[in-house]
C-alpha positions as CSV (number, residue, x, y, z in Angstrom):
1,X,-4.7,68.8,-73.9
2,X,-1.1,67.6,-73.3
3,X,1.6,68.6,-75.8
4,X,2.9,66.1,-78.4
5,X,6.6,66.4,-76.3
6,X,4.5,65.5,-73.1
7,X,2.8,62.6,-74.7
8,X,6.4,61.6,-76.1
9,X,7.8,61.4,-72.8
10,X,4.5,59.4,-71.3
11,X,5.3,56.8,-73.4
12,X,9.0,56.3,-73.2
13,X,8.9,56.4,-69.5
14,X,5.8,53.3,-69.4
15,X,8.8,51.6,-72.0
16,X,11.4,52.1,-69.4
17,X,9.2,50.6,-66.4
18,X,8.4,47.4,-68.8
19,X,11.9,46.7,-69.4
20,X,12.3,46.9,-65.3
21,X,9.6,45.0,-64.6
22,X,10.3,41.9,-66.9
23,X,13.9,42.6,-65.8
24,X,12.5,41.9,-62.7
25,X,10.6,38.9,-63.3
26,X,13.2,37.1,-65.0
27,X,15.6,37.6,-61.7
28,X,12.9,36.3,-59.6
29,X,12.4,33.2,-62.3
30,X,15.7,32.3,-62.0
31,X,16.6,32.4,-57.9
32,X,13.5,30.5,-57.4
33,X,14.7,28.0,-59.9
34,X,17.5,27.7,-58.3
35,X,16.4,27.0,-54.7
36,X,14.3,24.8,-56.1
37,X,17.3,22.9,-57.8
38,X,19.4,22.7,-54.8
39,X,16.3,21.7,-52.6
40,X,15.9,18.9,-54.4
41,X,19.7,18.0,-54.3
42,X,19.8,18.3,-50.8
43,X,16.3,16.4,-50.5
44,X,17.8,13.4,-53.0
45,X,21.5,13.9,-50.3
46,X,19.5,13.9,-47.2
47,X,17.4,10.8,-48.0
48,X,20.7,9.0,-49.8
49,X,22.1,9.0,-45.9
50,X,21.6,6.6,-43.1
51,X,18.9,7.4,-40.9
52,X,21.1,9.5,-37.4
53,X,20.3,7.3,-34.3
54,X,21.7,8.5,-30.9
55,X,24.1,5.9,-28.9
56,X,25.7,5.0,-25.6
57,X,29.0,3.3,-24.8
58,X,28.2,0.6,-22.4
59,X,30.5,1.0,-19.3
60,X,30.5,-1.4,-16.1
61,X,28.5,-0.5,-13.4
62,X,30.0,1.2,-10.3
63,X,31.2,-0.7,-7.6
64,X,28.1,0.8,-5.2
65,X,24.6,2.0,-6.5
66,X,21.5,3.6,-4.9
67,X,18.4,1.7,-5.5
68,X,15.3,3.7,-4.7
69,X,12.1,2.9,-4.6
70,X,8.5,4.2,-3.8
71,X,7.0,3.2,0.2
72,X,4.2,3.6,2.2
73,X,4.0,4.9,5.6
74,X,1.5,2.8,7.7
75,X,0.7,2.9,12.0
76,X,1.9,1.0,14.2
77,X,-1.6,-0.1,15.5
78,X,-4.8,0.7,13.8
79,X,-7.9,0.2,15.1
80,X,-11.7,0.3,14.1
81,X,-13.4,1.0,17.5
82,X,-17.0,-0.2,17.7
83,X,-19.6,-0.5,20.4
84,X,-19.7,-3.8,22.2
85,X,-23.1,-3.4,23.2
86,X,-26.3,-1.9,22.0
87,X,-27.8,1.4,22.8
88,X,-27.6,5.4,22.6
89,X,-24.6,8.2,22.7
90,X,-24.6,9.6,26.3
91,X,-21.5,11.7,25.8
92,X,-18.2,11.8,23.6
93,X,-15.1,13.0,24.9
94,X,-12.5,13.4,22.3
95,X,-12.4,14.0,18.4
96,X,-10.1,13.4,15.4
97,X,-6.1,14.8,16.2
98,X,-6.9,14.0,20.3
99,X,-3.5,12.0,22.0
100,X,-5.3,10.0,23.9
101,X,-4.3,7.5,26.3
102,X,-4.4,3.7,27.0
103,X,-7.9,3.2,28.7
104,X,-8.9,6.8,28.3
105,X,-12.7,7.1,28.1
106,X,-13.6,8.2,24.6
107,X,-17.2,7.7,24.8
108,X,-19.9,6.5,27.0
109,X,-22.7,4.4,25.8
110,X,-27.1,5.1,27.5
111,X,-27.7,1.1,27.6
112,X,-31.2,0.7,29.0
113,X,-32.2,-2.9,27.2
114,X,-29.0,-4.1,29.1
115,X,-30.1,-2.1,32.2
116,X,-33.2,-3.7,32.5
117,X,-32.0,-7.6,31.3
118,X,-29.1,-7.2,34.2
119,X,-32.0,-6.2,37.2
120,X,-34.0,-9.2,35.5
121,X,-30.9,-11.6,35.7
122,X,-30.2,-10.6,39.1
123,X,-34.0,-11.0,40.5
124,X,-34.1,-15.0,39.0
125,X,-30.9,-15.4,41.1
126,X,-32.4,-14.7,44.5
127,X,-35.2,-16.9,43.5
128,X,-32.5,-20.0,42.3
129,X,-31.1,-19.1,46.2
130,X,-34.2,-18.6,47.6
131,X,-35.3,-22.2,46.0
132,X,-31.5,-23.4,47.6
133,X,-33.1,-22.8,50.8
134,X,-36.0,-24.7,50.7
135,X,-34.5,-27.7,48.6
136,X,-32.0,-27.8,51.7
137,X,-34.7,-28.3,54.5
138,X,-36.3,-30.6,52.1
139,X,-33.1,-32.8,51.9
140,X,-32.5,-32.4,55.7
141,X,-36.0,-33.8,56.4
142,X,-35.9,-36.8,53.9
143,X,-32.4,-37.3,55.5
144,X,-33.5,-37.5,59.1
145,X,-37.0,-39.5,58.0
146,X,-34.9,-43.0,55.9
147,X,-33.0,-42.5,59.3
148,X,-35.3,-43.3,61.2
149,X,-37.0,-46.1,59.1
150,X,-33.3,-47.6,58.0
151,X,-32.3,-47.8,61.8
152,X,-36.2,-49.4,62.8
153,X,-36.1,-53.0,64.0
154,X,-37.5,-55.3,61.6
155,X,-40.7,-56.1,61.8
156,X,-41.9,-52.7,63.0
157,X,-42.0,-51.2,59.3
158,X,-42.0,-52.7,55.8
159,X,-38.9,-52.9,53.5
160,X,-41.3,-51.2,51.2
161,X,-41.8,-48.7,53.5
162,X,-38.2,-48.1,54.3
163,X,-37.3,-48.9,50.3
164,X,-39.5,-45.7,49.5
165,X,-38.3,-43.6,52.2
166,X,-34.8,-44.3,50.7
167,X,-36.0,-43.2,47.4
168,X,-37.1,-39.8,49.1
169,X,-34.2,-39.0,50.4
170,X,-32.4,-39.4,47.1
171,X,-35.3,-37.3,45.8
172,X,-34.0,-34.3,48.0
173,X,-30.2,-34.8,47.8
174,X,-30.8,-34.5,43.8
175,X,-33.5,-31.7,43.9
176,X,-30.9,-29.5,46.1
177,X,-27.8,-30.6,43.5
178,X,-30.1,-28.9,40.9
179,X,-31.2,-25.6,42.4
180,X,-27.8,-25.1,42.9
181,X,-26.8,-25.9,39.5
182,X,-29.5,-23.5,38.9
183,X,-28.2,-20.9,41.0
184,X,-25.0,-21.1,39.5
185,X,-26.1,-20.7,36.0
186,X,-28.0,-18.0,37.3
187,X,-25.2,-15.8,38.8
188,X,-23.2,-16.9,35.4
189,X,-25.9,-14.7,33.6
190,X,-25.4,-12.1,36.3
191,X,-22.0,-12.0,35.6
192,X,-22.0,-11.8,32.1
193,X,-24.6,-8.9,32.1
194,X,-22.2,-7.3,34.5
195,X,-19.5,-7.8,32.2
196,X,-21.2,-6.2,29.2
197,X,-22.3,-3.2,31.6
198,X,-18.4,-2.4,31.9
199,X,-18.4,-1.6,27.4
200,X,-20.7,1.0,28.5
201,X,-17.6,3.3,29.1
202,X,-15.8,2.7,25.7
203,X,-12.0,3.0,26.3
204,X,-8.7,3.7,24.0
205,X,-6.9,0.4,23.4
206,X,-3.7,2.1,23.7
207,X,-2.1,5.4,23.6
208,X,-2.7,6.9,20.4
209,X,-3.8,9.8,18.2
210,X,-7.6,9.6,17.5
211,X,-7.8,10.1,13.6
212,X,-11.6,9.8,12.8
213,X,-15.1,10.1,14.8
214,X,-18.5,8.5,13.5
215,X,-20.8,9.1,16.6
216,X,-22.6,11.8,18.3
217,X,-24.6,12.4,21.2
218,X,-28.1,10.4,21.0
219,X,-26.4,8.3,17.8
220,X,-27.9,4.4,18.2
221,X,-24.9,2.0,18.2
222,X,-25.6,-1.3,17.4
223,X,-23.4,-4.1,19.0
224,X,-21.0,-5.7,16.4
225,X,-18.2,-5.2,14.3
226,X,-20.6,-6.4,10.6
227,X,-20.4,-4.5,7.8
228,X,-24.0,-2.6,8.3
229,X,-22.7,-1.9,11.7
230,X,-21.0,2.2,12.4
231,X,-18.1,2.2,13.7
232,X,-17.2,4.8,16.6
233,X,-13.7,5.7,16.1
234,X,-10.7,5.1,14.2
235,X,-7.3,5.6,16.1
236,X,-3.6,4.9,15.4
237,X,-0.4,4.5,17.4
238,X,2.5,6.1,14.6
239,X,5.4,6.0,17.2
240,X,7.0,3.9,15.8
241,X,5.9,3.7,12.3
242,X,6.4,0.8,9.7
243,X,7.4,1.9,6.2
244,X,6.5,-1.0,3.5
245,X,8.4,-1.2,0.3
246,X,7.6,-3.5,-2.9
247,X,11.3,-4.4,-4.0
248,X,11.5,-6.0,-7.8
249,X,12.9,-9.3,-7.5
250,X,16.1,-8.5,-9.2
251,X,17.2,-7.3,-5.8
252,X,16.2,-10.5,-4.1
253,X,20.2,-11.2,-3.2
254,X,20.7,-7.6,-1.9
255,X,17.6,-7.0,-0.1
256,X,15.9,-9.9,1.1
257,X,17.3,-9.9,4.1
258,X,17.0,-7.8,7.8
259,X,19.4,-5.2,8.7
260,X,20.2,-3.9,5.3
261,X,20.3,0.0,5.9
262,X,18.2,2.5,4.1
263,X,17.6,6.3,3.7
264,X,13.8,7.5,3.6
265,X,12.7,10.8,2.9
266,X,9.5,12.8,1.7
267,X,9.0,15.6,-1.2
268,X,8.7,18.1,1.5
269,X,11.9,17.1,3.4
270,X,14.0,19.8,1.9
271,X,16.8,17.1,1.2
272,X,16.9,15.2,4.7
273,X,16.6,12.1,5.3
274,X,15.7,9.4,7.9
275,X,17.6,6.4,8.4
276,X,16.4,2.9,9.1
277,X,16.8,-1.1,8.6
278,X,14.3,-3.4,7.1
279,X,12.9,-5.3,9.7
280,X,11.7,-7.9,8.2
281,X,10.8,-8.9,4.3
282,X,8.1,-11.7,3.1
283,X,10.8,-13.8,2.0
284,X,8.5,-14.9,-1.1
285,X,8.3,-13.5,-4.8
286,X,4.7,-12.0,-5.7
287,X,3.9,-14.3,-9.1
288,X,2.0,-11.7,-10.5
289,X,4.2,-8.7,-9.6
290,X,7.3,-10.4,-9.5
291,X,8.2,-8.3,-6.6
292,X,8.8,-9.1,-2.8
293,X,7.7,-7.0,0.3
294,X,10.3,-5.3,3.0
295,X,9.3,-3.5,6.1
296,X,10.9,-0.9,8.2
297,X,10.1,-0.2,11.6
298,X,11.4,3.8,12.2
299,X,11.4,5.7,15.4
300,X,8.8,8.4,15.2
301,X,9.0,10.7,18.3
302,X,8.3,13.9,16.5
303,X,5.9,12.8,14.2
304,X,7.5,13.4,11.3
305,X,6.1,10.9,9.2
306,X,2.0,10.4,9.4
307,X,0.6,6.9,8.3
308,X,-0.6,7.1,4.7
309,X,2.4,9.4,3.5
310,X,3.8,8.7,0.3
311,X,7.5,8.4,1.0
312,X,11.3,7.4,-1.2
313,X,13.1,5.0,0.6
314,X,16.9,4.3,-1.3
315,X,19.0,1.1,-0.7
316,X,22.5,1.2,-1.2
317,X,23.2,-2.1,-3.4
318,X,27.0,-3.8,-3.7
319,X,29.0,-4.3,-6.9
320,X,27.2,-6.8,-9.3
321,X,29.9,-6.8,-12.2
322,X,26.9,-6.3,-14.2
323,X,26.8,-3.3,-17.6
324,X,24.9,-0.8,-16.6
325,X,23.0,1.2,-19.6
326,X,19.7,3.6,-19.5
327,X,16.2,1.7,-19.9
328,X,15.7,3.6,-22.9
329,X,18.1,1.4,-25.4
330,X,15.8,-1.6,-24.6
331,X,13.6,-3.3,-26.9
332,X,10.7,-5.6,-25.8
333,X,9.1,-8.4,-28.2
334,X,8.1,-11.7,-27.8
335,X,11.2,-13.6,-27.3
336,X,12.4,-10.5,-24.6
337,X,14.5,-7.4,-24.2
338,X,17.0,-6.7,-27.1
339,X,19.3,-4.1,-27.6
340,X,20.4,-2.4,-30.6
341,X,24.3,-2.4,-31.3
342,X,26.0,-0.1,-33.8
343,X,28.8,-2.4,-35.2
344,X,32.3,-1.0,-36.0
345,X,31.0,-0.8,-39.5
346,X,28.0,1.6,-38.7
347,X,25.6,-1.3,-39.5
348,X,22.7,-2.5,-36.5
349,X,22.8,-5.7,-34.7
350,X,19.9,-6.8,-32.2
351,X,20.9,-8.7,-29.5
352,X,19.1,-10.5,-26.8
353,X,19.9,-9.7,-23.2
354,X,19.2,-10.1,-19.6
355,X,17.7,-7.5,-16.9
356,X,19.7,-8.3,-14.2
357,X,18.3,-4.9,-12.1
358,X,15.6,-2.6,-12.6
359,X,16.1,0.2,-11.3
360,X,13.6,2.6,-13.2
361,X,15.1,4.9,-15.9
362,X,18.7,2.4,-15.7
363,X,18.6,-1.2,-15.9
364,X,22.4,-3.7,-15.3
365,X,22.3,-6.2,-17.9
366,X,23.9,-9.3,-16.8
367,X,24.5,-11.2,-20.4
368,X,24.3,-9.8,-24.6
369,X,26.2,-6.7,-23.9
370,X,30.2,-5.8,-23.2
371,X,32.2,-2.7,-22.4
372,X,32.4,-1.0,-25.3
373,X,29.1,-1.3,-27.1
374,X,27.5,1.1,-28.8
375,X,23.8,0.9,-28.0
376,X,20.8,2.9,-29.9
377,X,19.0,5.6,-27.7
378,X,14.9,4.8,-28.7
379,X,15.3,3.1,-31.8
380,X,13.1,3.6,-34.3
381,X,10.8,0.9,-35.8
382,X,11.7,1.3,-39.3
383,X,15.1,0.5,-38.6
384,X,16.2,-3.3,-39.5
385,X,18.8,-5.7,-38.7
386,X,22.0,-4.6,-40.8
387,X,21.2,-1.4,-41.8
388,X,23.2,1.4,-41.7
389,X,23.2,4.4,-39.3
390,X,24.8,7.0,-38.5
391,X,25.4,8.6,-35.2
392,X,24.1,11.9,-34.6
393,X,25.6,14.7,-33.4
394,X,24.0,15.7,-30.1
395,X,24.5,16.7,-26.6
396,X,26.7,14.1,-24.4
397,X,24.8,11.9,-22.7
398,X,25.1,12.6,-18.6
399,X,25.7,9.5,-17.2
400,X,28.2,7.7,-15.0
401,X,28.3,4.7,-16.7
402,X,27.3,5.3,-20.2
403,X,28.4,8.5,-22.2
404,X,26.8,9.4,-26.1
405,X,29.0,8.6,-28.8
406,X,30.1,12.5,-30.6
């Protein structure tokens, strides 16, 4: 067993860790009671300020700006080839990413329905000119016969008699008209077969790159360009190539016009460029779109650009004296755009305003705004006409024509 003086010291030492502990305790009461206190001072400061918005000073646009928009590359020619007359594949000569040129045989077309019909046509027509023949000695004798009976004194034979014989040789001369009517429609049938015999060889239009192939040997092709009707090939001609733009109509004045220069380029040009004019725009406004079309015809000798490419096609636009400020400070609602405007004394006014370009993340707004404004960055829904904001504290704003308010 322990000694008293052991037991003694036991019990002072459990004394001394109580005191520490509620020592302890009580520090930890009080800093947490503390924080808590200024929490909710700062909470109650916090929520006593205006709620921080993020602004821009509205500056004039500059005196040139680069509009670009999103094109299409399309051929020069396309074409849908399809057999012009009924039959089987013989042979096939050339498949997709073939240059090809104009009247080059591509394929060649086993026709034996049109085979036999042509033989057919051309057997009637020697009968028609066999029938010529004999209609001709038949005229020539009903001739010579009301000769003879028109030039007999009278007396010797009837008028009736020489009245019929006249009739007869009308007969003839009409019977001969027709079997060579006859033999004319016939040798128009012989000619058309003849005709169709030649889309046996199916050619290239022009020259061309072949870019897809439907057919193969023993394949029946049926005449026709219908929708249940296979095609044979699809071929383009991409030198040169037209590049189609849909331009908003707020650029109507700038770009509705040929000759206005442009820049296209791709994702994979590594910065460069190709320049061109538009050739020609639709000189109308889409009503549903609100957008116009522009073409560009570009030179294509290397085949840099493919039809179907995806392509960026900038226009440099002139000086509008328009205010030029980032889509995002833009409000949309029923009556149209707004903008919010931090007044001088930090309070919100909306006001209305007018797109006058789009140009994707920046609009120019041609009426509501001035040098000088102070426009809200993604304003907030909660915030109303007349309150008060502050501005926060950000980065600048990198922008040539509108900077953030420190």
């Amino acid at each position: 067993m322990p000694s008293p003086e052991t037991g003694r010291a036991l019990q002072r030492a459990a004394g001394v860790v109580a005191i520490a502990l509620l020592f302890a305790f009580l520090i930890v009461h009080f800093w947490k009671s503390h924080a808590e206190h200024s929490l909710a001072h700062e909470s109650r400061a916090a929520a006593a300020l205006p709620p921080a918005v993020d602004v821009v000073v509205v500056r004039s646009a500059p005196a040139t700006g680069t509009l670009t928009l999103p094109g299409e590359t399309a051929a020069w020619y396309e074409s849908t080839i399809y057999a012009r007359v009924s039959g089987y594949v013989a042979n096939w000569y050339v498949d997709i990413g073939d240059h090809v040129k104009a009247g080059q045989l591509l394929a060649l077309i086993d026709t034996p329905e049109l085979d036999a019909e042509l033989l057919a046509a051309k057997a009637k027509l020697q009968v028609s000119q066999a029938q010529v023949k004999v209609k001709q000695a038949d005229a020539a004798f009903a001739t010579s016969t009301y000769a003879r009976w028109r030039d007999s004194p009278k007396g010797v034979v009837s008028d009736q008699e020489r009245e019929d014989k006249k009739a007869g040789d009308a007969m003839a001369a009409a019977q001969l008209e027709a079997a060579r009517a006859q033999v004319n429609l016939d040798r128009a049938e012989v000619d058309r077969l003849s005709a169709f015999e030649q889309f046996k060889r199916v050619a290239a239009p022009y020259a061309g790159i072949v870019v897809e192939r439907r057919v193969d040997i023993g394949n029946l092709v049926t005449a026709g360009g219908a929708a249940n009707t296979t095609s044979l090939y699809r071929m383009v001609q991409d030198d040169p190539i037209r590049v189609f733009v849909d331009v908003p109509q707020s650029a109507a004045s700038d770009l509705m016009k040929a000759g206005v220069p442009a820049q296209i380029s791709t994702h994979d040009s590594a910065g460069r460029t190709i320049a061109a004019t538009i050739a020609r725009t639709s000189d109308a406004i889409d009503p549903q779109a609100r957008t116009f079309r522009v073409e560009l015809d570009v030179p294509n000798p290397d085949r840099r650009l493919v039809p179907g490419l995806y392509v960026q096609v900038g226009f440099q636009l002139q000086a509008s004296g328009m205010s030029q400020v980032p889509a995002a400070t833009l409000v949309f609602g029923a009556a149209g755009p707004k903008v919010a405007v931090v007044a001088s004394d930090g309070t919100v006014r909306f006001k209305p305003v007018t797109i006058g370009r789009d140009d994707g993340d920046k609009v120019e707004l041609s009426s509501g705004v001035a040098a000088g404004d102070r426009l809200v960055l993604n304003i907030s829904n909660q915030i109303t006409e007349g309150e008060k904001v502050r501005v926060s504290d950000d980065e600048p704003f990198g922008s040539s024509v509108a900077t953030r308010e420190r």
